[in-house]
C-alpha positions in Angstrom: -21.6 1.5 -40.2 -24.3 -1.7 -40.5 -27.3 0.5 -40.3 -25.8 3.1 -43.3 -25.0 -0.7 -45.3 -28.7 -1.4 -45.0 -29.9 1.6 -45.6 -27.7 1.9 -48.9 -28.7 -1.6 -49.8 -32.8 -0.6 -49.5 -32.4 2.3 -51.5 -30.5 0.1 -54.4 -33.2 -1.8 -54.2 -36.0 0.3 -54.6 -34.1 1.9 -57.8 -33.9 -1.6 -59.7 -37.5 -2.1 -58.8 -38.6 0.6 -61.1 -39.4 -0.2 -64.2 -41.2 2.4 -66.1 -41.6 0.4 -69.0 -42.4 -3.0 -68.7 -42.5 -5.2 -71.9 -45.8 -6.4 -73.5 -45.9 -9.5 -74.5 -48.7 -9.8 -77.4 -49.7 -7.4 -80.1 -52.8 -7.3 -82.4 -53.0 -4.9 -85.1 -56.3 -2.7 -85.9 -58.1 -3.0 -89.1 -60.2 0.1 -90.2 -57.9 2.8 -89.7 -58.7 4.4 -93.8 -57.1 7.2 -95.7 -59.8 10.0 -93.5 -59.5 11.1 -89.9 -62.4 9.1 -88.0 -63.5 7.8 -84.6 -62.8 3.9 -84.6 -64.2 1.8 -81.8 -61.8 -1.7 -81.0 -63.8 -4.5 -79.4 -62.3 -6.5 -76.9 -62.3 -10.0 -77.0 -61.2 -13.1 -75.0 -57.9 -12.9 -76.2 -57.0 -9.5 -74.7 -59.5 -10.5 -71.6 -57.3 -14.0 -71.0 -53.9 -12.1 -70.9 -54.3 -8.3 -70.0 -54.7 -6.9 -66.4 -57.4 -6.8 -64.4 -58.5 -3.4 -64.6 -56.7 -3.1 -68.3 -53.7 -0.4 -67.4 -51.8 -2.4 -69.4 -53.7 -1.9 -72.8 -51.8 0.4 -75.2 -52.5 1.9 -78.5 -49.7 2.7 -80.8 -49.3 4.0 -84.1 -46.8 2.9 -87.0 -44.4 5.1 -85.4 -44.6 3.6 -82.1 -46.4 7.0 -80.5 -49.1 6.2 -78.0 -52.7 7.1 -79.2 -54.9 8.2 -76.4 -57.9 5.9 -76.0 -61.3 6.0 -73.6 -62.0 2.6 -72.5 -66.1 2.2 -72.5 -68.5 -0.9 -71.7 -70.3 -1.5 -74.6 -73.8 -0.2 -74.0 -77.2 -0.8 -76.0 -78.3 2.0 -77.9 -81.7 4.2 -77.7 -83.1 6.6 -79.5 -84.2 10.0 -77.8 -86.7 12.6 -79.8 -86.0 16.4 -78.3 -87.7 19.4 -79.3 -84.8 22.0 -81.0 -86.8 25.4 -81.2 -87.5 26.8 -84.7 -87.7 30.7 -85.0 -90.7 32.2 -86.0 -93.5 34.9 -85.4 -97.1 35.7 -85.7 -97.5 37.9 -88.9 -101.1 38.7 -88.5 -104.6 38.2 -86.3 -108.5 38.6 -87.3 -112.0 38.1 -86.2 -113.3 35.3 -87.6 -117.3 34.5 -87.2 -119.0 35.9 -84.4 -116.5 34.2 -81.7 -113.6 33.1 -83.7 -110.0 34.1 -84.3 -107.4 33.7 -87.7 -104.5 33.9 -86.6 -101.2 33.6 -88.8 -98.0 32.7 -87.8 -94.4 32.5 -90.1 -90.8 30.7 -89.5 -87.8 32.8 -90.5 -86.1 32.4 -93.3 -83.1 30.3 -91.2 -85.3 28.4 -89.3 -86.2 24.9 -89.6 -89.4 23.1 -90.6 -91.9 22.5 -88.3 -92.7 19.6 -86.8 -95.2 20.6 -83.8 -95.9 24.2 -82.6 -96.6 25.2 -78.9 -99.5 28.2 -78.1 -98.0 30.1 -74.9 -100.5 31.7 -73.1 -100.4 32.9 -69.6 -104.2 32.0 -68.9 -105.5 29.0 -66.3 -108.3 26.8 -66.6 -109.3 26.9 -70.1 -110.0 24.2 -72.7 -110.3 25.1 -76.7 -110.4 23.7 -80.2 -108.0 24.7 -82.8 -107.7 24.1 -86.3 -104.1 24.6 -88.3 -103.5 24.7 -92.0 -100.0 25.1 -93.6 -99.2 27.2 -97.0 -96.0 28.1 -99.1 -97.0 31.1 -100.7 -99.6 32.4 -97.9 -102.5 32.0 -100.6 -103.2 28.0 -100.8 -103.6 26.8 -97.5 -103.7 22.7 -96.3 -105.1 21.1 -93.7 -102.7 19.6 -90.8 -104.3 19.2 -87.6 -108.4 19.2 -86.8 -109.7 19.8 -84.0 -106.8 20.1 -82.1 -107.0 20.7 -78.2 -105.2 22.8 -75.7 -106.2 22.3 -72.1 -105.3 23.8 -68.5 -107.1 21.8 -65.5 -104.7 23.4 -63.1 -108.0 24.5 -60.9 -108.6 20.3 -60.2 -104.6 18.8 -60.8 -101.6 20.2 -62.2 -102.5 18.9 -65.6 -102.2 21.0 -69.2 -100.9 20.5 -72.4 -100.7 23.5 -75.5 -98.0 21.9 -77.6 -99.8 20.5 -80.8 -97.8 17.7 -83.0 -98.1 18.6 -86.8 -97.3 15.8 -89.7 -94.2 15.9 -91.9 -94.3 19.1 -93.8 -92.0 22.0 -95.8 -94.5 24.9 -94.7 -93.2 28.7 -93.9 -96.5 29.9 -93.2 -99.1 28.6 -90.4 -102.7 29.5 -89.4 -104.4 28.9 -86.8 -108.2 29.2 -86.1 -109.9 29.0 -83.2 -113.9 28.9 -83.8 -114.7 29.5 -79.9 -112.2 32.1 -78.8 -114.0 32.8 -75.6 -115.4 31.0 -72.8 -117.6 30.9 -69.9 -115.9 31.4 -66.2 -117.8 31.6 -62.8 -116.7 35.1 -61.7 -116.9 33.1 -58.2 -119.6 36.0 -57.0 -123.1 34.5 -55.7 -126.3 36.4 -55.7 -128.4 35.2 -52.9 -132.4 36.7 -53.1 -134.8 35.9 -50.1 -138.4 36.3 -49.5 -139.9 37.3 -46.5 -143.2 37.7 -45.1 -144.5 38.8 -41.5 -140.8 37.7 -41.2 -141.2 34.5 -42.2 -138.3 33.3 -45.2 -140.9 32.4 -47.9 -138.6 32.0 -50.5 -134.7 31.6 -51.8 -132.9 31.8 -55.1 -128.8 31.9 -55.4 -127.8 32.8 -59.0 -124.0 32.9 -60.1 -122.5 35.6 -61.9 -120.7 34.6 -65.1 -118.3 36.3 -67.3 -116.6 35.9 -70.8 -112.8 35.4 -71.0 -111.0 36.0 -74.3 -108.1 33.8 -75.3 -105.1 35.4 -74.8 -101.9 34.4 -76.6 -98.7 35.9 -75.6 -96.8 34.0 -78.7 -96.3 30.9 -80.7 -93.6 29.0 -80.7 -92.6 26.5 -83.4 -90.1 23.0 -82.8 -88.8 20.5 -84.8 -88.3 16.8 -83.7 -84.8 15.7 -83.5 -83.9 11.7 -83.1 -80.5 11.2 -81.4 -79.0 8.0 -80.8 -77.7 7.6 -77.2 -76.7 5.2 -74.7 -78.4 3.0 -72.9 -77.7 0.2 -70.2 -74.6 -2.0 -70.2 -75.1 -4.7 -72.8 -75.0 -8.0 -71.4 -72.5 -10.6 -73.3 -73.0 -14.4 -72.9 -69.3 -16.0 -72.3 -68.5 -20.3 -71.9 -66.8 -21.0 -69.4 -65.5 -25.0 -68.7 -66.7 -26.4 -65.5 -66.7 -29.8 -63.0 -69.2 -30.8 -60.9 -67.8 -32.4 -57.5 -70.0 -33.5 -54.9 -69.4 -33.2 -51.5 -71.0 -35.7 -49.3 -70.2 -33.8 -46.1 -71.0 -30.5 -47.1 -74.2 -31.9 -48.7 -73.4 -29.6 -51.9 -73.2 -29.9 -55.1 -69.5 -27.9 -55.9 -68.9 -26.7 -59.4 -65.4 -25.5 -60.4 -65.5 -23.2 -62.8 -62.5 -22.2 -65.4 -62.7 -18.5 -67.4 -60.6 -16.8 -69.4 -60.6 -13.7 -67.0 -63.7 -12.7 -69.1 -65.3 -9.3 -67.7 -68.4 -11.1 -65.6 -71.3 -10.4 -63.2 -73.1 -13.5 -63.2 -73.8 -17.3 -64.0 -76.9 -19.1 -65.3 -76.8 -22.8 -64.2 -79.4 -25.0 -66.2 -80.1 -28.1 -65.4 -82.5 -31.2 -66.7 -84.3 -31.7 -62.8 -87.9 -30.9 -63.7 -88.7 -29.3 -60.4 -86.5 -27.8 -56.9 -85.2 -24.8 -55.1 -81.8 -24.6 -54.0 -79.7 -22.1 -52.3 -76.5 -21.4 -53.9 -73.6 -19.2 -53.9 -70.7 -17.8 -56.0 -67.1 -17.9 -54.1 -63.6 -17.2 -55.0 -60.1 -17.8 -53.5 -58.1 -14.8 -52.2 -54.6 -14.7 -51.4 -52.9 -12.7 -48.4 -49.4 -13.2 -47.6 -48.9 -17.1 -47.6 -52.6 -17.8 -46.5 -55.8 -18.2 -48.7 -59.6 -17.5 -48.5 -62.5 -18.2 -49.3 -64.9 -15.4 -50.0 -68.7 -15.3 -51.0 -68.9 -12.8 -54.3 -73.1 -13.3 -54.6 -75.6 -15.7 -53.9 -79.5 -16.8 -55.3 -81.8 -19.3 -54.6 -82.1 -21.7 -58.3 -85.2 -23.0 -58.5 -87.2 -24.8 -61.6 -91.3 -25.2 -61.2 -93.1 -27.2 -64.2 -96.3 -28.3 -63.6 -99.4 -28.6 -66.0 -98.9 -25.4 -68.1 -97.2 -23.4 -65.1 -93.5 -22.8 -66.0 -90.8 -20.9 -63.8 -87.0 -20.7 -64.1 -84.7 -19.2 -61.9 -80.9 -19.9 -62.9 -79.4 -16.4 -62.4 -76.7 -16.0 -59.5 -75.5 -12.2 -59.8 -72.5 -10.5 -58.5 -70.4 -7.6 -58.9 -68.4 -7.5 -62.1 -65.2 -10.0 -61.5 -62.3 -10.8 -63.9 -60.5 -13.8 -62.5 -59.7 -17.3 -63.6 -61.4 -19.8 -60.9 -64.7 -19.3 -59.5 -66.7 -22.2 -57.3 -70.9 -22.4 -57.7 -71.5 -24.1 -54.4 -75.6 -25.7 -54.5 -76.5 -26.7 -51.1 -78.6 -30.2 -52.2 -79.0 -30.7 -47.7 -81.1 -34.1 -48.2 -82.0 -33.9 -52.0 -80.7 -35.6 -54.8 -77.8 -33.3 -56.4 -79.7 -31.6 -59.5 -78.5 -32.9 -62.8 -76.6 -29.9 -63.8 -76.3 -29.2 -68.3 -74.8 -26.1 -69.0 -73.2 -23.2 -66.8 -72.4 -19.7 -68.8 -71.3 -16.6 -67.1 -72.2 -13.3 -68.2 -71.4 -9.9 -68.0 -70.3 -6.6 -70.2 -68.2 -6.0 -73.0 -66.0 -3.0 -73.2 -64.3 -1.7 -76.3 -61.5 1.2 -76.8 -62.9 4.6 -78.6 -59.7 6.2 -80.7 -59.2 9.4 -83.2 -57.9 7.4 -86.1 -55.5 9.8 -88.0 -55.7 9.7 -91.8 -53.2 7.3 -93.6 -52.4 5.9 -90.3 -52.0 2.5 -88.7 -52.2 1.3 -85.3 -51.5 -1.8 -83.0 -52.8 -2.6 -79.6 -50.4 -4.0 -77.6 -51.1 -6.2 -74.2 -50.0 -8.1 -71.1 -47.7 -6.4 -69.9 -46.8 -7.4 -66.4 -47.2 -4.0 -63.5 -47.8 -1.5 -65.9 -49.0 2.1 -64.5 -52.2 3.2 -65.7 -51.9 5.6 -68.5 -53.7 9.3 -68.0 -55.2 10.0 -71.4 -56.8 13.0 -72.3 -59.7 11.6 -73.8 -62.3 14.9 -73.5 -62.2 15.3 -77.4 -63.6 11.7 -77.5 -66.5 12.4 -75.3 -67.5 15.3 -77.1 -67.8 14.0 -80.3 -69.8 11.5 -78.7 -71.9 14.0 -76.4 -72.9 15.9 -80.0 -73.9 12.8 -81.3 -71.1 11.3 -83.2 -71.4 7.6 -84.6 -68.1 5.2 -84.1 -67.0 3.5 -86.5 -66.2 -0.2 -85.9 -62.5 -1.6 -86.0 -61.6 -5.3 -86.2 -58.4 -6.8 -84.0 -56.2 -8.6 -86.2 -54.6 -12.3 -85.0 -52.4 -12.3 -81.7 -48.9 -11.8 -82.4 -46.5 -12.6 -79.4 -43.6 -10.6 -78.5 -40.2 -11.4 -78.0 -39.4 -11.2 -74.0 -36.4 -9.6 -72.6 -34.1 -12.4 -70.8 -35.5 -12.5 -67.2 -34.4 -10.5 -64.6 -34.1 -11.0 -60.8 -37.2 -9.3 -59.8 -35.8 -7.2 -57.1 -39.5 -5.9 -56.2 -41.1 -9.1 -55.4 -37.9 -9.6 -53.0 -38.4 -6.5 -52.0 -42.0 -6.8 -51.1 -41.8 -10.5 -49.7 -42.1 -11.4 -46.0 -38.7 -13.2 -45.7 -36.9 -9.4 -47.1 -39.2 -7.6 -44.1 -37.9 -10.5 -42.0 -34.2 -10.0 -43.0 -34.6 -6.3 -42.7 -35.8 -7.0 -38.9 -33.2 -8.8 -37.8 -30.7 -6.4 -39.5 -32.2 -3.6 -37.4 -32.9 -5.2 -34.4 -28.5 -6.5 -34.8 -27.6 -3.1 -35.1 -30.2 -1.9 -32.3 -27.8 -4.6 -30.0 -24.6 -3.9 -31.1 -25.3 0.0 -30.6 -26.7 -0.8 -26.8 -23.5 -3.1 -26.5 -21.4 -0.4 -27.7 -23.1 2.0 -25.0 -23.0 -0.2 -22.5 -19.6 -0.9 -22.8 -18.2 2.4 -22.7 -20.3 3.7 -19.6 -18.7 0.7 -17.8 -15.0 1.9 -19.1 -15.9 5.2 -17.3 -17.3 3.8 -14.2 
């Protein structure tokens, strides 16, 4: 009867425990949403940062209905821009003798195809090396010079080495040709002719001669390509964010300690500066962790800081890196062992910035709401958002509006954290291990009313 009491009372726990929707407690609204569909990027600041959870499962988009609007959270990366080669349809039209050794050759994009920004001679041949001159027209009659003297080359006898594409300037032509003065070349046909002399068997004299031969150049087709600039991303951005600190020293120790005080910014490193001209100092990052009712001290990173400024020769090494943190407390420990403690200025953190990418629908608003304590991480499906961004898709920029806080819900005993606390576990042992004794009693008793 005890153990089916517990049992009931466990289970009536774990069903108030479950909260599927725990409340938020702060609200910004987004402004940029416009009267078009568009692709709006929200920037996170230190607001959200300060009160939202660690790895953000709490962060959620809603429109003026109250319907979630599926996000994909991104750091915020610096851009580059990327040139590729998109092919541009064409074919060669005609090919004549030109001079004694020379070729005309005449080459025109489709009608669909786009201008031409380079063009590429494919050619099956190895070691070779010629000159080519290209001239653009409109109408086939009045031709202009683009590129003189241009040069496609194969070393591939000495190192893999070769290059037969040919960059062409800005231009609206639909018909190319190409001349090439010296259309042939020499080759060692890799055949020696070796002549001796003799006399009364006697080698008077030698000659070696090499046979050469003439090889035509062969072009299997042209292909022409237009330049295209895309705009993609780059490395993580790295965001500068204050943080307030106290310098402590510890005689013992022989350290300098610096408590720190975020606002659970996204970070991956501090720079400490200081006014001490010249020194090298080991130092390390560390943070307090909590397990059960006991707390530690771990090491997130560690650098040596050093400063050298002597007659013209400058160094600076301030940087202590770890891996990216979001947590309120962090100690800078700088071990000074004899030294004076350095006369410490400034200490920033840095780190990333992430922002949430979102399909704005037209004519309608949105919030983000925030800080919501437990909350499960949503599953969005978010693979519309990373094609449009794949293809090339700009984002527009969306600004948060000021924090608004939400009315809370009158508390509640929170059943889970009693469930999940040592002195429940403890409870629950001693429940089981009663019942356990008062079973064997039970037992007992009854084998010695047989006996």
């Amino acid at each position: 009867m005890i153990a089916k009491f517990v049992l009931l009372f466990c289970l009536a726990l774990t069903a108030a425990a479950a909260d599927p929707t725990p409340p938020q407690r702060f609200s910004r609204s987004v402004a940029g949403a416009g009267p078009d569909q568009a692709l709006l990027a929200v920037k996170l600041d230190s607001a959200v940062y300060a009160a939202s959870a660690a790895d953000f499962r709490d962060l959620r988009l809603i429109d003026q209905d109250g319907v979630e609007t599926p996000y994909l959270l991104q750091k915020i990366a610096e851009q580059k821009a990327v040139v590729r080669r998109v092919p541009s349809t064409g074919k060669i039209a005609s090919l004549n003798r030109s001079g004694e050794n020379g070729i005309e050759l005449v080459a025109t994009l489709d009608k669909t195809a786009a201008n031409a920004d380079g063009l590429t001679i494919v050619t099956a041949q190895r070691d070779y090396e010629y000159l080519l001159q290209i001239f653009g027209s409109a109408d086939g009659k009045t031709w202009q010079a683009l590129a003189d003297n241009a040069r496609i080359f194969d070393y591939s006898r000495y190192a893999r080495i070769g290059n037969n594409a040919i960059e062409l300037p800005a231009n609206a032509y639909r018909q190319f040709k190409i001349v090439v003065a010296q259309a042939s070349q020499t080759q060692s046909s890799g055949l020696t002719e070796l002549t001796r002399t003799l006399q009364n068997g006697t080698e008077q004299q030698r000659s070696e001669s090499v046979a050469l031969r003439s090889e035509p150049l062969h072009i299997d087709r042209i292909e022409f390509w237009q330049n295209v600039t895309d705009t993609v991303a780059d490395a993580a951005q790295r965001f500068d964010y204050p943080v307030a600190f106290k310098i402590v020293q510890d005689a013992e120790l022989k350290a300098s300690l610096i408590e720190i005080d975020s606002k659970r910014q996204p970070l991956t490193g501090f720079s400490v500066q200081s006014y001490t001209p010249n020194f090298s100092r080991r130092a390390e990052v560390q943070v307090s962790d909590s397990q059960g009712l006991e707390n530690r001290t771990r090491t997130l990173g560690q650098a040596d800081l050093q400063a050298l400024h002597f007659q013209g020769f400058d160094r600076d090494q301030t940087e202590i890196e770890f891996a990216e943190q979001r947590r309120e407390h962090y100690r800078i420990v700088i071990y000074n062992e004899d030294n004076p403690p350095l006369h410490i200025n400034t200490v920033t953190g840095s780190g990333p910035g992430y922002r949430l990418l979102f399909l704005a629908q037209a004519g309608r608003s949105y919030q983000l709401l925030y800080g919501a304590d437990k909350a499960e991480a949503p599953r969005y499906d978010v693979a519309p958002i990373q094609e449009l961004l794949r293809r090339g898709y700009r984002s527009s920029d969306a600004e948060l509006g000021e924090e608004v806080a939400l009315a809370q819900p009158e508390p509640e005993f929170d059943w889970a954290e009693l469930v999940n606390s040592r002195w429940f576990l403890g409870l629950a042992i001693a429940a089981v291990a009663l019942v356990l004794a008062w079973s064997l009693f039970k037992i007992g008793k009854r084998i010695g009313d047989f006996d």
